[in-house]
C-alpha positions in Angstrom: 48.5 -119.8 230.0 44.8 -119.1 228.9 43.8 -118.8 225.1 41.0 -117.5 223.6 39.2 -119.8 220.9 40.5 -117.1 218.5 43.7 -117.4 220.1 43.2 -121.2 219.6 42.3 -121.1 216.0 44.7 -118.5 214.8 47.7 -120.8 216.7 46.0 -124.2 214.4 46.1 -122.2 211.4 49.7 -120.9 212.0 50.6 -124.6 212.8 48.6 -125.7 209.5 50.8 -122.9 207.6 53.9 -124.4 209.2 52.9 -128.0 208.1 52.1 -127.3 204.5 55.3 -124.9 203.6 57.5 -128.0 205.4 55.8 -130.7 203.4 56.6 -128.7 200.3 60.3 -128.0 201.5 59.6 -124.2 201.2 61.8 -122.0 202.8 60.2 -118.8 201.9 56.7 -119.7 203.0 58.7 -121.2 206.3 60.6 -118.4 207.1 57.2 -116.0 206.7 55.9 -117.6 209.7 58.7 -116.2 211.4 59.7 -112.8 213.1 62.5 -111.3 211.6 64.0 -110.7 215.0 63.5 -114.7 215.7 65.8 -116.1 219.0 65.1 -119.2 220.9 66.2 -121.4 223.9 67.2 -125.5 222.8 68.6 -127.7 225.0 71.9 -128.6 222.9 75.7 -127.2 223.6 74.1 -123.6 222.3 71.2 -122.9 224.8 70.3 -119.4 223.7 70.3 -119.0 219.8 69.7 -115.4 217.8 69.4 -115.2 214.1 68.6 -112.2 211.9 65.8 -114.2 209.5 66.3 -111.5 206.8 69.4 -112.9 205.5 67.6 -115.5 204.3 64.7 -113.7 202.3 
């Protein structure tokens, strides 16, 4: 996969966003960063995860 350097930058600043809201134990800022719509793939018992964000916000 080939990113632009505005790709690249907008991906460190998202990152940066991440960092800072964790460091501050910030849940709302966290869950910001996030699609409402947010699913994901792990590698536990539960390999395919969907959550519906908004019920946290």
């Amino acid at each position: 996969m080939t990113l632009t350097e505005e790709q690249k930058a907008e991906v460190r600043e998202t990152l940066g966003r991440y960092c800072a809201a964790y460091q501050r134990k910030d849940l709302k800022a966290l869950l910001a960063l996030f699609s409402p719509d947010i699913s994901g793939y792990g590698a536990g018992p539960v390999r395919f995860s969907r959550t519906g964000m908004n019920t946290h916000r």
